[in-house]
N, CA and C atoms as a LAMMPS dump frame, in Angstrom:
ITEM: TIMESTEP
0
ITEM: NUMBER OF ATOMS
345
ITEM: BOX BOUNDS ff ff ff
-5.0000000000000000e+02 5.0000000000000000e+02
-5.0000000000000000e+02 5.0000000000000000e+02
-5.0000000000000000e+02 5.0000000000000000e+02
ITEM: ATOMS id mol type element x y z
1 1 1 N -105.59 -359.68 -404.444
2 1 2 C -105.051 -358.469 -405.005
3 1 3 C -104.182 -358.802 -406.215
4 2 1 N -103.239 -359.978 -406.255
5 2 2 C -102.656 -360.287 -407.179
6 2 3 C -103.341 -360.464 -408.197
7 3 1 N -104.623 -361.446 -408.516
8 3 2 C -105.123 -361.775 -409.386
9 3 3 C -105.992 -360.429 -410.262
10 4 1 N -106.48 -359.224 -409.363
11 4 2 C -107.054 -358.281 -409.684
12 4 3 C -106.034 -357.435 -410.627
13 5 1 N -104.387 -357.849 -410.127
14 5 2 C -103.696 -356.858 -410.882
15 5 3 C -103.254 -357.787 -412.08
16 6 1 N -103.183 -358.859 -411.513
17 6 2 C -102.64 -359.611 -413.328
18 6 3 C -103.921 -359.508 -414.262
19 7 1 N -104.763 -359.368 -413.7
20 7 2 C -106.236 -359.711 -414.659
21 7 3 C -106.42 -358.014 -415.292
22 8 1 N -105.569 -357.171 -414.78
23 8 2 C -105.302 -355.508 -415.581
24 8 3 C -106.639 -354.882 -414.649
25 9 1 N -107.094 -355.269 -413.852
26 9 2 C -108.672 -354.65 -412.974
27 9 3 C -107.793 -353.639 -412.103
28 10 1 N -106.635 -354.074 -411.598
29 10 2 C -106.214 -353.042 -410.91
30 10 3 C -105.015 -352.573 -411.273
31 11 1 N -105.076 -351.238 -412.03
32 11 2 C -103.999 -350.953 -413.463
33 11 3 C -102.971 -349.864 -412.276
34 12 1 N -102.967 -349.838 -411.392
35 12 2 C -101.784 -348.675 -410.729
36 12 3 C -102.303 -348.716 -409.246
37 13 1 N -101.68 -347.989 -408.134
38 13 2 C -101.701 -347.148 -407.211
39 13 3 C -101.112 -345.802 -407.092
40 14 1 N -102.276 -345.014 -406.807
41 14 2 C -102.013 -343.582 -406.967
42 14 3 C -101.859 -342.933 -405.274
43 15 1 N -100.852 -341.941 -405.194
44 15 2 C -101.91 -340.984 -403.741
45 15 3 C -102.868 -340.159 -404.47
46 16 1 N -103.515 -339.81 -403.232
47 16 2 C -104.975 -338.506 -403.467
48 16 3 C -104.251 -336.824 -403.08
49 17 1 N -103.592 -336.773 -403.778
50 17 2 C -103.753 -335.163 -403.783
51 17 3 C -104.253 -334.125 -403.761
52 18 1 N -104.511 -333.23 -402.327
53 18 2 C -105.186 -332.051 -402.479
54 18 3 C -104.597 -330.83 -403.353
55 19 1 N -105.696 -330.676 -404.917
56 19 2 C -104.892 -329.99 -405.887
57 19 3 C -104.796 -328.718 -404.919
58 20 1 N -105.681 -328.032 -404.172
59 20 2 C -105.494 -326.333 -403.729
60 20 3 C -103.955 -326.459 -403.196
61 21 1 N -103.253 -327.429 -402.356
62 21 2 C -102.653 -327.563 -401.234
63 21 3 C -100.972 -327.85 -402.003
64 22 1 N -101.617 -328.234 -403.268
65 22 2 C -100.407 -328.544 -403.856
66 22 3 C -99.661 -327.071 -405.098
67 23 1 N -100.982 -325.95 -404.933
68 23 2 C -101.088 -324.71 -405.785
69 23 3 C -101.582 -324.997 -406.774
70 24 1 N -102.522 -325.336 -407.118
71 24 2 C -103.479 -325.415 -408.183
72 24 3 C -104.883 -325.01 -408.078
73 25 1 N -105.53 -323.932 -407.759
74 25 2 C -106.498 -323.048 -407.46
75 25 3 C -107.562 -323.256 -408.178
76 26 1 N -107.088 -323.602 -409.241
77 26 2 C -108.423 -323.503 -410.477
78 26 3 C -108.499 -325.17 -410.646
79 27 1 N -109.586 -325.402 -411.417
80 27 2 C -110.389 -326.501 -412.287
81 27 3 C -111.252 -326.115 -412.711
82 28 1 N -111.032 -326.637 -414.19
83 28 2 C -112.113 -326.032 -414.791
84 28 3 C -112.103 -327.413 -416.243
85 29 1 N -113.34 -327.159 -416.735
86 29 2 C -113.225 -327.753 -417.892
87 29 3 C -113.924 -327.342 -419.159
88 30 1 N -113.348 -327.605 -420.085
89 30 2 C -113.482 -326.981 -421.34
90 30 3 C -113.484 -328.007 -422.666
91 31 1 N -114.853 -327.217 -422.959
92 31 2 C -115.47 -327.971 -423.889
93 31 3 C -114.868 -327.213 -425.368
94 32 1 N -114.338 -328.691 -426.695
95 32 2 C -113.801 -327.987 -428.078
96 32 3 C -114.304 -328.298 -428.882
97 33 1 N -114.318 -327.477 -430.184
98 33 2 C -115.13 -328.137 -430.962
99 33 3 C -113.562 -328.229 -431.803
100 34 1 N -113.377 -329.171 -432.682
101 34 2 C -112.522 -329.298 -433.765
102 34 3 C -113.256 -329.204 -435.494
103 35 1 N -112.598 -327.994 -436.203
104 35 2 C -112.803 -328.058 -437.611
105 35 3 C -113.015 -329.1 -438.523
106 36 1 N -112.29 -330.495 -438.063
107 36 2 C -112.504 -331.543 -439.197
108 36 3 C -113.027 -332.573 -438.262
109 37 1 N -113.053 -333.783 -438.866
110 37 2 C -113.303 -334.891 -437.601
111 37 3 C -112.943 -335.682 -438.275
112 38 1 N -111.581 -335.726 -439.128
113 38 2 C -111.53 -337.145 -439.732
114 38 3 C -110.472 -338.078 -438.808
115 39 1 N -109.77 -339.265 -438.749
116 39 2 C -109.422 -339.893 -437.982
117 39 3 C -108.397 -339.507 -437.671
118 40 1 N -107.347 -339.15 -438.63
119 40 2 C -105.963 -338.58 -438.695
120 40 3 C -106.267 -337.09 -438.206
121 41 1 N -107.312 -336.781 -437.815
122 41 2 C -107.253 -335.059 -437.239
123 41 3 C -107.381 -335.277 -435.889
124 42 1 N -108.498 -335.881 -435.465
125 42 2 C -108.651 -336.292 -434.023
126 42 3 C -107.814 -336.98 -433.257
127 43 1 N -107 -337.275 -434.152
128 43 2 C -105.798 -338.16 -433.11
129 43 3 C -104.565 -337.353 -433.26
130 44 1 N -104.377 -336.636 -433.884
131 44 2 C -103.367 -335.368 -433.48
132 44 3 C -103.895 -334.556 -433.16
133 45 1 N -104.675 -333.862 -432.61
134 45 2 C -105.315 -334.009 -431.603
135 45 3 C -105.265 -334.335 -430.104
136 46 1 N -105.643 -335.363 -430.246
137 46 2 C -105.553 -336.314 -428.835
138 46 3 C -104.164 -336.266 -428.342
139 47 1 N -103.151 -336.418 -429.555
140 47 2 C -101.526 -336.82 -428.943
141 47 3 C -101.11 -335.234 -428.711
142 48 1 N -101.827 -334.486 -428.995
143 48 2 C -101.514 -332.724 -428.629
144 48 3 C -101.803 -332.731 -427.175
145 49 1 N -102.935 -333.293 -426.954
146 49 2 C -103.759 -332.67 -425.518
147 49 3 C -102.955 -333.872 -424.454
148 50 1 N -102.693 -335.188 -424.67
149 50 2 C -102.295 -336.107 -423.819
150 50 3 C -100.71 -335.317 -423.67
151 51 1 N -99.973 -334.431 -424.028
152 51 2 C -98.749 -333.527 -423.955
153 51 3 C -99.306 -332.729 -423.091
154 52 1 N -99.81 -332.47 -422.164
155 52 2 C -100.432 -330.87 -421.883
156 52 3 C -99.953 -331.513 -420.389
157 53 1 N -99.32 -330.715 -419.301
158 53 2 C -99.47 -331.275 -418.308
159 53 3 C -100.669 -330.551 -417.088
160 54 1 N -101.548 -329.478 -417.702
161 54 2 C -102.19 -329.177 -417.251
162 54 3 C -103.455 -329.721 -417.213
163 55 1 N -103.502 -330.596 -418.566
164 55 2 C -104.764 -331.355 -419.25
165 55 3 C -105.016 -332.443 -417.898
166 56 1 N -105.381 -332.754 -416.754
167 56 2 C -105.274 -333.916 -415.995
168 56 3 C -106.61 -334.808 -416.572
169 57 1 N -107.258 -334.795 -417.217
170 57 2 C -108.053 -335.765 -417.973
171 57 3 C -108.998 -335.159 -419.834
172 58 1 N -109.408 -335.858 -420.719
173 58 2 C -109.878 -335.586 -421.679
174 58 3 C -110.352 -336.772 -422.223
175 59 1 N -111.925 -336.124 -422.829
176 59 2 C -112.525 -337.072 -423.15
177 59 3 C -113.088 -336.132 -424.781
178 60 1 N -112.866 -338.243 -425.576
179 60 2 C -114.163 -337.594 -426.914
180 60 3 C -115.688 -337.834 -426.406
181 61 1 N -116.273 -336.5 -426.443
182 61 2 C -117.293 -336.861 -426.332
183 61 3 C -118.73 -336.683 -427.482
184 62 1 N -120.189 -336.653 -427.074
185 62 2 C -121.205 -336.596 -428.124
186 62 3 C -121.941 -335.38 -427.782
187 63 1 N -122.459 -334.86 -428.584
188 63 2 C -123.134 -333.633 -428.629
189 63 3 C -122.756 -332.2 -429.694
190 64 1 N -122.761 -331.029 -428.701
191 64 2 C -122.259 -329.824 -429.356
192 64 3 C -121.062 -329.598 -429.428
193 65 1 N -119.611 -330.546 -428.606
194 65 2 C -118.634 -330.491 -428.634
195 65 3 C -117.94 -331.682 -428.721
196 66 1 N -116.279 -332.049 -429.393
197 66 2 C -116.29 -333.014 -429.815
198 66 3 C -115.383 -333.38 -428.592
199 67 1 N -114.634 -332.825 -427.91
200 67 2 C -113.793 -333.299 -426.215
201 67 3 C -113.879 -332.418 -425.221
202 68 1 N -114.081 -332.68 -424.107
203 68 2 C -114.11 -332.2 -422.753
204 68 3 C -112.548 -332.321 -422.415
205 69 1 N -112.341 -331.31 -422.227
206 69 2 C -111.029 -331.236 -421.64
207 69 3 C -111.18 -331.262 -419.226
208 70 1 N -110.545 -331.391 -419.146
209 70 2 C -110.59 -331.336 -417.102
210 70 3 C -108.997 -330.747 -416.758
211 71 1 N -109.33 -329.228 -416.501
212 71 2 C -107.47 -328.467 -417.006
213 71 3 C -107.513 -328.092 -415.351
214 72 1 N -106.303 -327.941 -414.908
215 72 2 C -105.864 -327.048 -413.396
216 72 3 C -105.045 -326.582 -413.685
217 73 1 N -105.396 -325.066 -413.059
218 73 2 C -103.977 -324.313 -412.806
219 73 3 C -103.744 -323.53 -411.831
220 74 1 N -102.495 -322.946 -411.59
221 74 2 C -102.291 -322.129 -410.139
222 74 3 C -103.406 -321.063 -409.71
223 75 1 N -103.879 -320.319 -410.765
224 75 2 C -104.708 -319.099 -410.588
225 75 3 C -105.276 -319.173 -412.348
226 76 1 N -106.169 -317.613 -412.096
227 76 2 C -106.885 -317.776 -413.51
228 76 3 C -106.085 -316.705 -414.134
229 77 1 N -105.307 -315.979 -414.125
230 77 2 C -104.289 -315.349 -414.788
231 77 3 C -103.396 -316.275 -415.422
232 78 1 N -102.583 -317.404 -414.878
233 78 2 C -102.501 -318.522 -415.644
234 78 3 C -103.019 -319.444 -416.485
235 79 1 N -104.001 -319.431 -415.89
236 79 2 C -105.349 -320.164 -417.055
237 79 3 C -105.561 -319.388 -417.573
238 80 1 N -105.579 -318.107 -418.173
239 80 2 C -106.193 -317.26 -418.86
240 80 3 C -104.774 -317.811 -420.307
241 81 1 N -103.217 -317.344 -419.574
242 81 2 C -102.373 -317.497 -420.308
243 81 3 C -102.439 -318.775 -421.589
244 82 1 N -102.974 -319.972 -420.069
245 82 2 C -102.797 -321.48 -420.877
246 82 3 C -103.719 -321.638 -422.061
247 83 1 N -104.895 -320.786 -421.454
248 83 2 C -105.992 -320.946 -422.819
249 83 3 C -106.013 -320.552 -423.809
250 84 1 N -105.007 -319.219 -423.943
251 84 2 C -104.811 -318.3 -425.051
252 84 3 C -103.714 -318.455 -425.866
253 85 1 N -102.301 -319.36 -425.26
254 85 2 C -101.427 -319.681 -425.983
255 85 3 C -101.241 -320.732 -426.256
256 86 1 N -101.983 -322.071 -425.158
257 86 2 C -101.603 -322.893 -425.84
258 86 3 C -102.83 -323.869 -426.532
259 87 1 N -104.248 -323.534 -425.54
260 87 2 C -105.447 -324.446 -426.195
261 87 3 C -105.538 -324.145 -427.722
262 88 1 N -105.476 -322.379 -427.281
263 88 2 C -106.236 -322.261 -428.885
264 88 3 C -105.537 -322.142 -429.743
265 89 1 N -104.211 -322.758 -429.618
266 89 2 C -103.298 -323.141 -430.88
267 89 3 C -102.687 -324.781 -431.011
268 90 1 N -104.118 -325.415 -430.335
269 90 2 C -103.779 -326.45 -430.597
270 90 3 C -104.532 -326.806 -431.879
271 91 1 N -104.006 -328.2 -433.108
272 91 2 C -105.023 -328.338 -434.283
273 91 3 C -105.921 -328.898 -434.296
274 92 1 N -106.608 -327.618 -435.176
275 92 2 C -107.992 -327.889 -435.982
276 92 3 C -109.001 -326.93 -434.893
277 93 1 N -108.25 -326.417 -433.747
278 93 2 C -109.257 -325.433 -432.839
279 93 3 C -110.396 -324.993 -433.959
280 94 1 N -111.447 -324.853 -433.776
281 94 2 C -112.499 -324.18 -434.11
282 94 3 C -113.137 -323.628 -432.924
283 95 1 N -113.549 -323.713 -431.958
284 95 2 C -113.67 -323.524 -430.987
285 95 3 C -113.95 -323.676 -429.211
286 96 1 N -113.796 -323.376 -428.597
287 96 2 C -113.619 -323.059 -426.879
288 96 3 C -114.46 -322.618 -426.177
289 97 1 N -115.057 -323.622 -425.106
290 97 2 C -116.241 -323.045 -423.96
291 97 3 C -114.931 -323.452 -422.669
292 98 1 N -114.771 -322.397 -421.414
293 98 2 C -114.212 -322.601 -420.297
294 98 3 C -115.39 -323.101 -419.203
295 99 1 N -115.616 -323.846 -418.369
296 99 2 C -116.831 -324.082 -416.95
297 99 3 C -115.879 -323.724 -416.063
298 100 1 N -115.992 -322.971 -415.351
299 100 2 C -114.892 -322.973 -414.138
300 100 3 C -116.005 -323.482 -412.738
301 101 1 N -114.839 -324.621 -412.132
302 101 2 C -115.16 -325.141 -410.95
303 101 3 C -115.381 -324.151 -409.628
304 102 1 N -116.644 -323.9 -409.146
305 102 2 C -116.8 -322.571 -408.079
306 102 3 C -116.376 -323.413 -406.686
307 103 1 N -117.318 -324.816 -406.956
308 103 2 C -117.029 -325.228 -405.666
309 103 3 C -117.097 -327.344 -406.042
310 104 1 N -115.823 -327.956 -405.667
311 104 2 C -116.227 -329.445 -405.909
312 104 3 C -117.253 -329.703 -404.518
313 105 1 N -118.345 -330.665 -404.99
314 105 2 C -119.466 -330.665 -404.243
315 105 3 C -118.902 -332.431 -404.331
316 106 1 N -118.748 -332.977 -405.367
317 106 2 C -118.267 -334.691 -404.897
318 106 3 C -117.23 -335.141 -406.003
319 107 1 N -115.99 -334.745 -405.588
320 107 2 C -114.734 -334.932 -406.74
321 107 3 C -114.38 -336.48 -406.837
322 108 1 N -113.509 -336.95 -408.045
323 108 2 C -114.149 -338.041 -407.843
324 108 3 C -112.93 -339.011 -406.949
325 109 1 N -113.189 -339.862 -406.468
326 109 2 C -112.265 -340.749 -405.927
327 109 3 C -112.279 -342.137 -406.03
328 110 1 N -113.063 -342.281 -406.881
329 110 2 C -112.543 -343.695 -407.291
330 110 3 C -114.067 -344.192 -408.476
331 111 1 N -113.849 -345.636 -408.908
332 111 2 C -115.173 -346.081 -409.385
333 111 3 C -115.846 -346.741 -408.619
334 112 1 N -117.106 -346.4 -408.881
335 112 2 C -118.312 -347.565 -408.161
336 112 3 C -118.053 -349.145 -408.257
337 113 1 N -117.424 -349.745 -407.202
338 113 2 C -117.023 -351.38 -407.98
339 113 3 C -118.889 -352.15 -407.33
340 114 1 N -119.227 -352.85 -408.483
341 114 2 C -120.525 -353.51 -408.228
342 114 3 C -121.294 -353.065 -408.876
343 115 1 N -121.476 -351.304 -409.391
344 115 2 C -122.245 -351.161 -409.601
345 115 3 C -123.272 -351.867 -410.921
């Protein structure tokens, strides 16, 4: 175990939190597109969304949108709030798709080690 953590393979210990149990009702994730894509845009940006404490993960990704956001909140009256005051005034918004989570079928809990 030592060597796994000096070697950075094993970067923390977390608990597993049940988000419903803790009041967080929703998950959902939301796909953005950003107006520019130059380096200095996307990374203010990034240091906008890594501020969010609702944001619990975000990724750049490839395709029709340039980050996946993974947001929770108490209810969707709150998420409605979070999306309207604070996503879409974050910079360079161009635009916002919401997925809302109906049901987690296999959330994740850890990585595949071996695979």
């Amino acid at each position: 175990m030592r060597q796994l953590e000096e070697s950075g393979v094993i970067g923390g210990y977390r608990a597993a939190l049940d988000r419903q149990k803790i009041g967080l009702g929703v998950l959902a994730f939301v796909r953005v597109k950003i107006d520019s894509h130059s380096e200095a845009e996307a990374e203010e940006f990034s240091k906008s969304v890594a501020r969010l404490r609702e944001v619990i993960a975000c990724y750049s990704i490839a395709g029709d949108a340039d980050f996946l956001l993974q947001v929770v909140s108490p209810d969707l009256d709150t998420y409605a709030d979070f999306a309207m005051t604070v996503i879409r005034r974050l910079p360079r918004i161009k635009e916002m798709q919401t997925t809302f989570v109906l049901k987690e079928i296999k959330p994740f809990t850890g990585f595949p080690v071996g695979l």
